[in-house]
ZADO-1210 file (C-alpha; in nm, 4 decimals, padded with zeros to 6 digits):
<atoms>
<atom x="09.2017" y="12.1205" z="10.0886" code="UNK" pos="1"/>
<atom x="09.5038" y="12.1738" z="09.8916" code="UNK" pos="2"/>
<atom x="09.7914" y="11.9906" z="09.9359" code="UNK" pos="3"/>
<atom x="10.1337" y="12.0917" z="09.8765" code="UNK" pos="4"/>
<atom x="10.3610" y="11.9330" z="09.6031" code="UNK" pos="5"/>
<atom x="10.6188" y="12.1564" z="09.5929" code="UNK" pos="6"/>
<atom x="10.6619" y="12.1271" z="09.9516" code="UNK" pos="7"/>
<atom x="10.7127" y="11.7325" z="09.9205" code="UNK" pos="8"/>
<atom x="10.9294" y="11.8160" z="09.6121" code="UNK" pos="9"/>
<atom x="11.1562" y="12.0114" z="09.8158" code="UNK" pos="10"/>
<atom x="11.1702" y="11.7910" z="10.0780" code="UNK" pos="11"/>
<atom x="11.2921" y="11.5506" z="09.7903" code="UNK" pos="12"/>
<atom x="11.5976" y="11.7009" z="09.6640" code="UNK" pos="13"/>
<atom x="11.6669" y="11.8226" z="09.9882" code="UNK" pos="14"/>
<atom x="11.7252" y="11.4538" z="10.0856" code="UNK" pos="15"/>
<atom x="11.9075" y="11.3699" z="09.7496" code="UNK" pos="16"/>
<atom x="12.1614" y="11.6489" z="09.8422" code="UNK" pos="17"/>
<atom x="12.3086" y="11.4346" z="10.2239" code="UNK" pos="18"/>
<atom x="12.5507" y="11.2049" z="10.1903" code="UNK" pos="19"/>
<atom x="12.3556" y="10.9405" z="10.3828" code="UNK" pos="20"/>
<atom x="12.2419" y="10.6577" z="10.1339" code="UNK" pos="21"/>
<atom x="11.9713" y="10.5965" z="10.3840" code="UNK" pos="22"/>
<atom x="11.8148" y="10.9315" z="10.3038" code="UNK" pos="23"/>
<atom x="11.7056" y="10.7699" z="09.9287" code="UNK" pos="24"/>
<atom x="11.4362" y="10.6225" z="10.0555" code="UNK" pos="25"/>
<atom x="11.2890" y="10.8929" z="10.2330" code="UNK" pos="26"/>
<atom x="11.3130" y="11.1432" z="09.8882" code="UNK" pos="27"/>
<atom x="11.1455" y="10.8670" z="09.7279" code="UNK" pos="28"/>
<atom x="10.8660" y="10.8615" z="09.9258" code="UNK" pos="29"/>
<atom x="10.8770" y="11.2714" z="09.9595" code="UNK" pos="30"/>
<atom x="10.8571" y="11.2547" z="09.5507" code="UNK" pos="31"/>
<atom x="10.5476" y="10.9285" z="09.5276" code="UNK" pos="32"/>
<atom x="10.3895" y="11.2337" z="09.8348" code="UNK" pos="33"/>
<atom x="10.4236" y="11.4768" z="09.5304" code="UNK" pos="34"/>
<atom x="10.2480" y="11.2998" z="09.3081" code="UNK" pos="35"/>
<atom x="09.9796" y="11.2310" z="09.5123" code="UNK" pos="36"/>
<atom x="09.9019" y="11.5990" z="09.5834" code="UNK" pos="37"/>
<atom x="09.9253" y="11.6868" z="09.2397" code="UNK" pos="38"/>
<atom x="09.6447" y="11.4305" z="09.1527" code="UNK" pos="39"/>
<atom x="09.4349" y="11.4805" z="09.4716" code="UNK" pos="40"/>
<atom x="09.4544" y="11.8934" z="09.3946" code="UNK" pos="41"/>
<atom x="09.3020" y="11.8084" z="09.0088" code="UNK" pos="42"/>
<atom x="09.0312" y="11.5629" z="09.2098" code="UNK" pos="43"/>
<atom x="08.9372" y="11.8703" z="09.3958" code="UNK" pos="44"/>
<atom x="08.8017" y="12.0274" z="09.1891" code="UNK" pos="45"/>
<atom x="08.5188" y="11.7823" z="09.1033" code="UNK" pos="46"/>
<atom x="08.4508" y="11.7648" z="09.4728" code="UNK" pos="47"/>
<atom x="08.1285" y="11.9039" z="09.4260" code="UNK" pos="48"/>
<atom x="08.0407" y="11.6570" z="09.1628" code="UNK" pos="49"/>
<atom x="08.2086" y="11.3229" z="09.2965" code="UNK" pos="50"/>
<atom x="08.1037" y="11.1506" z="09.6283" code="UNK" pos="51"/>
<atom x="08.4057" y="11.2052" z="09.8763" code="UNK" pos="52"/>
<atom x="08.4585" y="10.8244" z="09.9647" code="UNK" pos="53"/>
<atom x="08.5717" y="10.7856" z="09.6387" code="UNK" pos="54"/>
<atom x="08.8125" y="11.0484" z="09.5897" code="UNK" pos="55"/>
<atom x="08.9541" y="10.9598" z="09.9080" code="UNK" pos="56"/>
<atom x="09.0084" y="10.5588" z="09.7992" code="UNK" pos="57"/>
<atom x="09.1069" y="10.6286" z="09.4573" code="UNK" pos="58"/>
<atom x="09.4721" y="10.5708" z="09.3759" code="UNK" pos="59"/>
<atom x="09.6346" y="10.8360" z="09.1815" code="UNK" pos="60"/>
<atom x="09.7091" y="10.6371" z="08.8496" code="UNK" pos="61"/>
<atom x="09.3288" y="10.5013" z="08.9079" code="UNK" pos="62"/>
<atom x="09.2115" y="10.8706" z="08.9753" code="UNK" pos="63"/>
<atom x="09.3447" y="10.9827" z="08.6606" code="UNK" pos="64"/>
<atom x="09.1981" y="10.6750" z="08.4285" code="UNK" pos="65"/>
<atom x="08.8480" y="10.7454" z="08.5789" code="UNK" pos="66"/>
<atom x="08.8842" y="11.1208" z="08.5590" code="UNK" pos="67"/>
<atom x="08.9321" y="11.0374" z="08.1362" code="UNK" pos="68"/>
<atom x="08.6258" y="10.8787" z="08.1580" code="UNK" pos="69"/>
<atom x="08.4629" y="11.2209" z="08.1633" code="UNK" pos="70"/>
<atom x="08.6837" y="11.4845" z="08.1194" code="UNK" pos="71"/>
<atom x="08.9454" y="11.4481" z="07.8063" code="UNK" pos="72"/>
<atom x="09.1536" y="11.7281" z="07.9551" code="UNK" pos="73"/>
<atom x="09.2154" y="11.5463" z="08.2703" code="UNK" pos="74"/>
<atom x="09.5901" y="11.4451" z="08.1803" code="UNK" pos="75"/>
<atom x="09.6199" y="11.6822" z="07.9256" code="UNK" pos="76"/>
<atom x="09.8624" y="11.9940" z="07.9248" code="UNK" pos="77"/>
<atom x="09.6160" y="12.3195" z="07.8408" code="UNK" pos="78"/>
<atom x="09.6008" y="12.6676" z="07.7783" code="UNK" pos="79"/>
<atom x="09.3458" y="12.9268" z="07.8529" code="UNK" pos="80"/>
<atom x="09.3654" y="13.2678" z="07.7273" code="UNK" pos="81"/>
<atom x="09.0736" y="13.5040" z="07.6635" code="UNK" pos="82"/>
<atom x="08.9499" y="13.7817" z="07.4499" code="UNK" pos="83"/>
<atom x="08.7259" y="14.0519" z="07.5108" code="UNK" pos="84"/>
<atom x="08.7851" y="14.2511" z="07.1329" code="UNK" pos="85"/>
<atom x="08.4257" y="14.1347" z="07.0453" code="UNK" pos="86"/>
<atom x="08.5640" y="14.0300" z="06.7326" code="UNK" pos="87"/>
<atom x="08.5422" y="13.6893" z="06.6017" code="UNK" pos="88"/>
<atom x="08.9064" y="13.6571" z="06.4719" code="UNK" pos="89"/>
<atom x="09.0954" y="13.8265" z="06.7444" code="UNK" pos="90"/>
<atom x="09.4809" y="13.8849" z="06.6764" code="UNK" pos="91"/>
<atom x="09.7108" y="13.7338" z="06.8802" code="UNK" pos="92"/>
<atom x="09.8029" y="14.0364" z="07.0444" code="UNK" pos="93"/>
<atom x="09.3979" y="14.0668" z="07.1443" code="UNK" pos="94"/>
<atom x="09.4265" y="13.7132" z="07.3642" code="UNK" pos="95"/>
<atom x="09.5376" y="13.7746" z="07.7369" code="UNK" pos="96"/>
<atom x="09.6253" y="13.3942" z="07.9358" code="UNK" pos="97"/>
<atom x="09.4087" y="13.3265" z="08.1939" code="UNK" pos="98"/>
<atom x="09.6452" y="13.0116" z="08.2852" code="UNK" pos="99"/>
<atom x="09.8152" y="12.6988" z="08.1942" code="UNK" pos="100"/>
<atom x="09.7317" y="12.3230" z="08.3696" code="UNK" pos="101"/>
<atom x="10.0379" y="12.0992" z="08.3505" code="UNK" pos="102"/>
<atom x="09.9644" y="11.7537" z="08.5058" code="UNK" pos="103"/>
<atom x="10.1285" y="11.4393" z="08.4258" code="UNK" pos="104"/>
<atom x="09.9762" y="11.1508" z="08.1900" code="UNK" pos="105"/>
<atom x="09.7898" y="10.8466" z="08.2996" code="UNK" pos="106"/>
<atom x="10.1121" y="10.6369" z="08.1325" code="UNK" pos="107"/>
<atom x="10.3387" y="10.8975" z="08.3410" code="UNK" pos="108"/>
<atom x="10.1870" y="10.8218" z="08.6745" code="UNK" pos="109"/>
<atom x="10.1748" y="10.4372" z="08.5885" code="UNK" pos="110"/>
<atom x="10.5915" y="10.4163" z="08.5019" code="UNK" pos="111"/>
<atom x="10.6896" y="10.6811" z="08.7799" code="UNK" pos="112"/>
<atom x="10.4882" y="10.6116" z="09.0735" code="UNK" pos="113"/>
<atom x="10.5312" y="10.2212" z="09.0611" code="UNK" pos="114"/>
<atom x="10.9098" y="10.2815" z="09.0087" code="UNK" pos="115"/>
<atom x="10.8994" y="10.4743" z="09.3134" code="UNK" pos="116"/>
<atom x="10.7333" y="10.2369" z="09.5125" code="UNK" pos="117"/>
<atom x="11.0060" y="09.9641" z="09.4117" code="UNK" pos="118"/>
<atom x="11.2673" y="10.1868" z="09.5319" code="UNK" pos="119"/>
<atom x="11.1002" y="10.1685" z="09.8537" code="UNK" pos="120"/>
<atom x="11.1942" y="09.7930" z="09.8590" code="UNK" pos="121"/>
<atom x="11.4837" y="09.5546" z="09.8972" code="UNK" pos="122"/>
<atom x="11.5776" y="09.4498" z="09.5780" code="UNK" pos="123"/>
<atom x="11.5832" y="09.1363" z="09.4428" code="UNK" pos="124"/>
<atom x="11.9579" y="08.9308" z="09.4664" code="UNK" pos="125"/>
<atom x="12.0225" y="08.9334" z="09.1048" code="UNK" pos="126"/>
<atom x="11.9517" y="09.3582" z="09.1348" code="UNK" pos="127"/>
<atom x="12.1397" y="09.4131" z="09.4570" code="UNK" pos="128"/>
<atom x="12.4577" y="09.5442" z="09.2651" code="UNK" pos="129"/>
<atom x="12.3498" y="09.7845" z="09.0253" code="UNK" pos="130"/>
<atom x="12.0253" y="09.9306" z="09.2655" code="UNK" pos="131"/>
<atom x="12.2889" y="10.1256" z="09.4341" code="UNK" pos="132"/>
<atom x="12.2219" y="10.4434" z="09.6455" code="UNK" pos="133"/>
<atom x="12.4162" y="10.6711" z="09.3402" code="UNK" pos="134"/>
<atom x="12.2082" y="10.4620" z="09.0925" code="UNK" pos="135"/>
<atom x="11.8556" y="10.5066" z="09.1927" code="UNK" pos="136"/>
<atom x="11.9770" y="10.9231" z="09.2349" code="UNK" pos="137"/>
<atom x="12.0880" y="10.8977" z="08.8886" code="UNK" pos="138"/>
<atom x="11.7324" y="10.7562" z="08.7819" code="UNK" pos="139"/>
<atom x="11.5535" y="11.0193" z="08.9698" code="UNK" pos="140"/>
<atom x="11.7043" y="11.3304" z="08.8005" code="UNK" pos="141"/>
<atom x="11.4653" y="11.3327" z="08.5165" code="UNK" pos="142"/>
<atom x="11.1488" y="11.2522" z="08.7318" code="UNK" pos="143"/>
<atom x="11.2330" y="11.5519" z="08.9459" code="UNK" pos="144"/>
<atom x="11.2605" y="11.7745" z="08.6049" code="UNK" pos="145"/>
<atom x="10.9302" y="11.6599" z="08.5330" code="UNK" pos="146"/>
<atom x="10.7759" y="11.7419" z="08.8861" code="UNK" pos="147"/>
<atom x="10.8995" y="12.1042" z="08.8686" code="UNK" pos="148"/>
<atom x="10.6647" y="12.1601" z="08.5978" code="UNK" pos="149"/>
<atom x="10.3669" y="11.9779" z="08.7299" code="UNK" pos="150"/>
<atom x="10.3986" y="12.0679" z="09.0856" code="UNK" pos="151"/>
<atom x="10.4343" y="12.4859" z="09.0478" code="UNK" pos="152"/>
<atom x="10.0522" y="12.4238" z="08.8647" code="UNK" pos="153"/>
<atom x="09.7969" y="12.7080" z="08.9754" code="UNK" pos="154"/>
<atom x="09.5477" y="12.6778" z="08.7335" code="UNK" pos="155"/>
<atom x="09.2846" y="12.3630" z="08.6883" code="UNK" pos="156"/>
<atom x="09.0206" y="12.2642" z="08.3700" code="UNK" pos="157"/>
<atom x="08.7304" y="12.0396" z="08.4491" code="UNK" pos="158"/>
<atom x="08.4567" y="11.8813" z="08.3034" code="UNK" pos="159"/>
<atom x="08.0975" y="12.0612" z="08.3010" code="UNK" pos="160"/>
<atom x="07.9192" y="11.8223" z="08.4309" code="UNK" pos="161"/>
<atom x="07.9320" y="11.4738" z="08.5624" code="UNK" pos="162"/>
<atom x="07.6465" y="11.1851" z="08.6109" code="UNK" pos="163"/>
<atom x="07.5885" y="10.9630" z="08.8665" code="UNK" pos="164"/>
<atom x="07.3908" y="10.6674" z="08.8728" code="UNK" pos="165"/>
<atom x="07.4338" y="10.3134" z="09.0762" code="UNK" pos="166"/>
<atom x="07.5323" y="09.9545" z="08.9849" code="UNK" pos="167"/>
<atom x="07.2579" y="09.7387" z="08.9252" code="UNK" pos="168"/>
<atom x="07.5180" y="09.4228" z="09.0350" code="UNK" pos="169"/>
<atom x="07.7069" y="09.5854" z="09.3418" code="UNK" pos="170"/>
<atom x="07.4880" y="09.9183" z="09.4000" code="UNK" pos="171"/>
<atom x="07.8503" y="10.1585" z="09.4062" code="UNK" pos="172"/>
<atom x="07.8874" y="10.4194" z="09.1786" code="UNK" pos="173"/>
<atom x="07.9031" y="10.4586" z="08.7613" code="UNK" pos="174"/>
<atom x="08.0389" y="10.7864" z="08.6975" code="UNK" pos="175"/>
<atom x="08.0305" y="10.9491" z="08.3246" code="UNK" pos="176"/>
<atom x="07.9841" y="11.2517" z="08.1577" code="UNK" pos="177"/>
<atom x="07.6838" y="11.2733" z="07.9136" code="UNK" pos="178"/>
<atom x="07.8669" y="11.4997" z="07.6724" code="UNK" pos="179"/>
<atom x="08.0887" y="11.2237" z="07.6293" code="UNK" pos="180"/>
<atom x="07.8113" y="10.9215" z="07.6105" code="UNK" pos="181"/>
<atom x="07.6929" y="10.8018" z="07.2789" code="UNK" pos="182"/>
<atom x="07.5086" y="10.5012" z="07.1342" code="UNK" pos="183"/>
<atom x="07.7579" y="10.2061" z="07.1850" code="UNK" pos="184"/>
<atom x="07.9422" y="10.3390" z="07.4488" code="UNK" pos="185"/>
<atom x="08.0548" y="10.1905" z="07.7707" code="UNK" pos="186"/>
<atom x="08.0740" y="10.2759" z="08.1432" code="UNK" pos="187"/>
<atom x="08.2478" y="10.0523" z="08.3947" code="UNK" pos="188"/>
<atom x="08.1561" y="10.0171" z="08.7402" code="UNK" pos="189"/>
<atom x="08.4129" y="10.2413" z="08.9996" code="UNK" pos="190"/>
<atom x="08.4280" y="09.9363" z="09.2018" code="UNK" pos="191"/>
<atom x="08.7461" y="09.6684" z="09.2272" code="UNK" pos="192"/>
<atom x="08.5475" y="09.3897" z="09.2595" code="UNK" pos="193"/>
<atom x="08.2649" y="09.4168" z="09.0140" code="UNK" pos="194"/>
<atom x="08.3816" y="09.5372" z="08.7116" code="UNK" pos="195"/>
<atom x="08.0550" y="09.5567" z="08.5589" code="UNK" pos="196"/>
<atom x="08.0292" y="09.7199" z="08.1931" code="UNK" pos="197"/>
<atom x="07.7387" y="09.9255" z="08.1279" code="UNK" pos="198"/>
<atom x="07.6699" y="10.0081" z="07.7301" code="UNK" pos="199"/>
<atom x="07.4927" y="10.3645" z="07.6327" code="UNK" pos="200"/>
<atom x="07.1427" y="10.2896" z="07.4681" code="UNK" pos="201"/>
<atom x="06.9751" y="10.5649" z="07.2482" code="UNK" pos="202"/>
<atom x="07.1824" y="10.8639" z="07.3480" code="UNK" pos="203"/>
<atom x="07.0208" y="11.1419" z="07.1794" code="UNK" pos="204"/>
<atom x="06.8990" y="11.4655" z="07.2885" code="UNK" pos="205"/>
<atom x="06.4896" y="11.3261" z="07.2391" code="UNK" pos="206"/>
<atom x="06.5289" y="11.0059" z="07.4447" code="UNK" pos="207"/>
<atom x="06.8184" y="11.0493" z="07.6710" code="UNK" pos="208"/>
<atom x="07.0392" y="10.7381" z="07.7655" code="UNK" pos="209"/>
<atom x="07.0099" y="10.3993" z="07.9177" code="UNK" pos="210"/>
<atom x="07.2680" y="10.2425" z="08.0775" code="UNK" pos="211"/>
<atom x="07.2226" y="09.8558" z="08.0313" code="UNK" pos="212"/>
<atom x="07.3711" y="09.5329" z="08.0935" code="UNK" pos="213"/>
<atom x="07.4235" y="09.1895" z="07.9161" code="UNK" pos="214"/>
<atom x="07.2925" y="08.8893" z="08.1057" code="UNK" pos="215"/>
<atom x="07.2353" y="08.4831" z="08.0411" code="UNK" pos="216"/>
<atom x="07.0636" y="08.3363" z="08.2025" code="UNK" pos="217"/>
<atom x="07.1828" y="07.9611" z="08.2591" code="UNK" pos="218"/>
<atom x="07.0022" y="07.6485" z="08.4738" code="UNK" pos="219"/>
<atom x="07.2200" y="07.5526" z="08.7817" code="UNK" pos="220"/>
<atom x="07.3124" y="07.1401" z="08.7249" code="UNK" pos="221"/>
<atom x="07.2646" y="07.1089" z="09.0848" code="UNK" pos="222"/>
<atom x="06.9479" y="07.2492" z="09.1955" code="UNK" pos="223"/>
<atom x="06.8120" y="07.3184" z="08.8731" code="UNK" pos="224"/>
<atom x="06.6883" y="07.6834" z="08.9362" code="UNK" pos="225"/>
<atom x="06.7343" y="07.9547" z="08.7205" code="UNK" pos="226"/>
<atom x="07.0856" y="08.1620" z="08.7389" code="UNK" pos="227"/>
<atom x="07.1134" y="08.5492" z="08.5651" code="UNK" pos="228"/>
<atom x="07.4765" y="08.5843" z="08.4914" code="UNK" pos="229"/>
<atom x="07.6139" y="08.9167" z="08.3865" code="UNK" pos="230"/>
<atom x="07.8071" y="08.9558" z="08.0743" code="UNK" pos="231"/>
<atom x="08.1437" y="09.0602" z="08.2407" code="UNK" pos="232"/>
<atom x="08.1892" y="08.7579" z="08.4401" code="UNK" pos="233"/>
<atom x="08.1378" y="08.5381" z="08.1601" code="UNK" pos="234"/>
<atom x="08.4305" y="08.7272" z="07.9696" code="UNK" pos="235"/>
<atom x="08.6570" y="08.8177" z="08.2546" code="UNK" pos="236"/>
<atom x="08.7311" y="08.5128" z="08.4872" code="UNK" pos="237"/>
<atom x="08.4350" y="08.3276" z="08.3777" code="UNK" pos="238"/>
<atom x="08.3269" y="08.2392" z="08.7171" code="UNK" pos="239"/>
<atom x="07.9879" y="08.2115" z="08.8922" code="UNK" pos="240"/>
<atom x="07.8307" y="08.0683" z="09.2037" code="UNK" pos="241"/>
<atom x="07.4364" y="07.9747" z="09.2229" code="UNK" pos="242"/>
<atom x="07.2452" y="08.2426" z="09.4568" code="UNK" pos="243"/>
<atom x="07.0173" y="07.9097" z="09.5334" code="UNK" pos="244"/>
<atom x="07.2276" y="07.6952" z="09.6364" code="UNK" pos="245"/>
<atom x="07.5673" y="07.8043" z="09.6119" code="UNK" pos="246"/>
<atom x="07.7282" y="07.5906" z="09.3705" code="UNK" pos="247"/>
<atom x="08.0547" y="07.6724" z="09.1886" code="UNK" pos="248"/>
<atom x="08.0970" y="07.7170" z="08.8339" code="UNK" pos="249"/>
<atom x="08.3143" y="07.8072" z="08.5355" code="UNK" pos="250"/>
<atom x="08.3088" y="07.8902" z="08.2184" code="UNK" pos="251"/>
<atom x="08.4623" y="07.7014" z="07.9389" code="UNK" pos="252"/>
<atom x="08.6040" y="07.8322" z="07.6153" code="UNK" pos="253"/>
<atom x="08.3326" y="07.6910" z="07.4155" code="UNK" pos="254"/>
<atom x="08.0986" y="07.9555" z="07.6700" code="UNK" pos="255"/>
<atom x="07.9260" y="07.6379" z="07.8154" code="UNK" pos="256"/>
<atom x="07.9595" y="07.5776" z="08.2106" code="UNK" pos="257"/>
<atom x="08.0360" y="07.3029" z="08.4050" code="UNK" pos="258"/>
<atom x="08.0330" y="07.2207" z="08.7888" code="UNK" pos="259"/>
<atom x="08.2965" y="07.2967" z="08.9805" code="UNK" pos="260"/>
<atom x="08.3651" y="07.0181" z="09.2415" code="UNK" pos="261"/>
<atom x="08.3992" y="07.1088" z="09.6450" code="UNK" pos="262"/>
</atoms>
């Protein structure tokens, strides 16, 4: 399905042109609409090599970050042009263009779409006098520069290939691209609530990968059974719960645990 950001675009400055303040809102939604399809037409094209349900729950600022995580050109202005000379040093007159991608960055999408969404909002006291109708227009002249280019894109680069393999914690989905995984290297788990971190073992071409985890494993105070306690937790929020009993704990800064009390 392709969905149309120039439409939405349109539909944007179409609004911006009445002289009814109330009509802000609606461009600004029109214009978060157009980013949207822009993102959701470059996740298209790894339909055939991403499960649906996550395409269709990804955000598009989170879409982009994951889509880094195997493809460099996700975010990435390119240029394709091709020879067919059968020399090795065509000129530059021997190159025809085959077509340019221009998508916004990861740190676009963050600033613009959030700003957006704040528009969409009654502002705070303090901000009620200078988030004027005329203000917030004002604000979105250069964001609607910037959507001209991205949303007139006809022409998409993807990755080669893409992996696959489940979360050992929560069972959803790690997604990477083995071109991209070396020794060392992590991969984080697609889901909110996990946040697992996988690191790349012995990524050559002889042994393939392994995609392992760091775990402790700690004695519960309470009911004194063994606890296996992945790495991330300890050095995120540093919280745990017994799967024998159900106990509460958290980490201290030292890395030891203690009891939390019901």
């Amino acid at each position: 399905m392709n969905h149309d950001a120039q439409k939405h675009l349109d539909n944007a400055k179409s609004l911006l042109l009445s002289n009814n303040d109330s009509y802000v809102n609606y461009a600004c939604l029109e214009l978060r609409y157009c980013i949207e399809a822009i993102v959701y037409n470059k996740l298209e094209r790894f339909k055939d090599k991403i499960p649906a349900n996550i395409i269709t729950t990804w955000e598009p600022n989170k879409a982009m970050k994951m889509l880094l995580k195997i493809d460099d050109a996700a975010d990435k202005n390119c240029s394709v042009e091709l020879s067919l000379c059968g020399s090795e040093t065509p000129s530059e007159r021997q190159w025809s263009m085959l077509g340019v991608q221009k998508i916004p960055t990861v740190r676009w999408i963050n600033k613009n779409y959030n700003k957006l969404g704040q528009f969409l909002h009654l502002p705070e006291p303090s901000k009620s006098d200078v988030r004027t109708p005329e203000n917030i227009k004002s604000k979105l002249s250069n964001l609607i520069i910037d959507l001209e280019l991205y949303s007139s894109n006809s022409f998409w680069i993807n990755s080669p290939q893409v992996n696959l393999e489940n979360c050992k914690l929560c069972d959803e989905v790690l997604l990477f691209s083995p071109q991209k995984l070396k020794d060392g290297a992590t991969v984080a788990c697609t889901s909110r609530d996990c946040k697992a971190n996988y690191i790349c073992v012995s990524s050559n071409q002889t042994d393939g990968y392994r995609l392992e985890y760091k775990t402790y494993d700690v004695q519960c105070i309470k009911c004194e059974k063994s606890i296996e306690i992945a790495e991330h937790i300890v050095t995120q929020d540093g919280k745990f719960k017994c799967v024998h009993c159900g106990a509460s704990y958290k980490v201290t800064t030292d890395y030891s645990y203690s009891l939390v009390q019901q």
